[in-house]
C-alpha positions as CSV (number, residue, x, y, z in Angstrom):
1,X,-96.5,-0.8,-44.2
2,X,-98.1,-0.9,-47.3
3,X,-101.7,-2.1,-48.5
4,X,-100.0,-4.8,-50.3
5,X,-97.7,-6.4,-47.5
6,X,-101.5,-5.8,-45.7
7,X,-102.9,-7.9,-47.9
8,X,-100.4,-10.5,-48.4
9,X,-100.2,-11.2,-44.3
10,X,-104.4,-11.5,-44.3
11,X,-103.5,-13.9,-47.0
12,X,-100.9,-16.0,-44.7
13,X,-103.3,-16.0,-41.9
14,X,-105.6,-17.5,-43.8
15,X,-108.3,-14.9,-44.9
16,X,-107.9,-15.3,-48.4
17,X,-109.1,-19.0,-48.4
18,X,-106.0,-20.0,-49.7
19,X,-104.1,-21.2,-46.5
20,X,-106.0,-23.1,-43.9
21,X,-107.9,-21.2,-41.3
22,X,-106.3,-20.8,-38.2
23,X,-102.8,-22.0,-39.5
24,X,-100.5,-19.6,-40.4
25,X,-96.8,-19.5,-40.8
26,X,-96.7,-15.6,-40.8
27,X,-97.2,-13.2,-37.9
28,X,-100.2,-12.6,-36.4
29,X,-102.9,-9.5,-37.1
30,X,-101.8,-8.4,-34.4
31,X,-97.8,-7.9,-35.0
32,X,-99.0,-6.8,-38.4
33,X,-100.8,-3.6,-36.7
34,X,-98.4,-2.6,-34.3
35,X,-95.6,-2.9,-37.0
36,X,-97.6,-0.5,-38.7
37,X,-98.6,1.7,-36.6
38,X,-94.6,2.1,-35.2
39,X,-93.7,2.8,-38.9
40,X,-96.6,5.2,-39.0
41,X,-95.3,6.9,-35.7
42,X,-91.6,6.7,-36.2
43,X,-92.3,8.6,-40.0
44,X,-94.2,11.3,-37.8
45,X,-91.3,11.6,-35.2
46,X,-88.4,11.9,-37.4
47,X,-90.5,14.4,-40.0
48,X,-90.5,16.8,-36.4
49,X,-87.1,16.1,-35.5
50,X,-86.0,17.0,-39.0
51,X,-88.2,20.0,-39.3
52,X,-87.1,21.0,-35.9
53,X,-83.4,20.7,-36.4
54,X,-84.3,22.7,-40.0
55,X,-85.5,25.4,-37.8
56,X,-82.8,25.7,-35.5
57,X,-80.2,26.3,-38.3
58,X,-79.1,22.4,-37.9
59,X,-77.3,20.3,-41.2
60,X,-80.7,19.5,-42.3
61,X,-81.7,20.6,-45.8
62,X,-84.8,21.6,-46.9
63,X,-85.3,18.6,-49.5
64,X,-84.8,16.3,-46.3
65,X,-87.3,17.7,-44.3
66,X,-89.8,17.8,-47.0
67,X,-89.3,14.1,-47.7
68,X,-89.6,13.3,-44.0
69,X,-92.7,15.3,-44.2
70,X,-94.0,13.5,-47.6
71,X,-93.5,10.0,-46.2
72,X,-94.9,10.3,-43.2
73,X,-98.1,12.2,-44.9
74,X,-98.4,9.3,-47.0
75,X,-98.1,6.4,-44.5
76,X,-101.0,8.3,-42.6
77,X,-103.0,8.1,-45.5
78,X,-102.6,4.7,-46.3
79,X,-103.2,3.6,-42.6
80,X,-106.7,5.8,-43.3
81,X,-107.3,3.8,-46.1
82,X,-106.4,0.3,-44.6
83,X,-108.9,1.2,-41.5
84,X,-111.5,2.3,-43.9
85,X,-111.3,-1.1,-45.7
86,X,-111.3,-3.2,-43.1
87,X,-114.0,-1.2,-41.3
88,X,-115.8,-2.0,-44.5
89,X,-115.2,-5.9,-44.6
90,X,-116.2,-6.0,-40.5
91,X,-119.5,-4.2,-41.5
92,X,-120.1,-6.6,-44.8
93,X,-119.2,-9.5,-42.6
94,X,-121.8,-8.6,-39.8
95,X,-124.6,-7.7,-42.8
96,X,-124.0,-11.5,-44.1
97,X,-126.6,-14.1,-42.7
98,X,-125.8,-17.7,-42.3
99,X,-128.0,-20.1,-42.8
């Protein structure tokens, strides 16, 4: 999933002001996470079941496997980024005073 489909759910659930606060026609944060986190988990399984096949002498070619490996690379990093932001907001949130 990337930081843009991310950002466009927060924004149908509301947490862009835009849309009304606790009405959302979108999925919620949660559906949003475990979406991403299966993408992020399915990339890393078929990256090993690629390289291992590639290893064994299967019909995998090189180029495959090192896609596989690339993608999956890259959705870990952008999960690393997404928790790093939104670690961030939580911690800006919590430092804001009302009243």
């Amino acid at each position: 999933m990337s930081v843009g489909a991310v950002t466009q759910a927060a924004l149908n659930l509301g947490v862009g002001g835009s849309a009304a606060a606790g009405k959302s026609a979108g999925p919620d944060f949660a559906q949003i996470l475990s979406s991403a986190i299966s993408q992020v988990t399915g990339a890393q399984a078929q990256a090993n079941q690629l390289a291992a096949s590639y290893a064994m002498g299967g019909n995998v070619t090189l180029e495959q496997v090192m896609l596989a490996t690339s993608k999956a690379e890259l959705l870990v990093e952008t999960a690393g980024a997404v928790t790093t932001r939104a670690i961030s907001a939580y911690q800006s949130l919590m430092q804001t005073s009302i009243g």
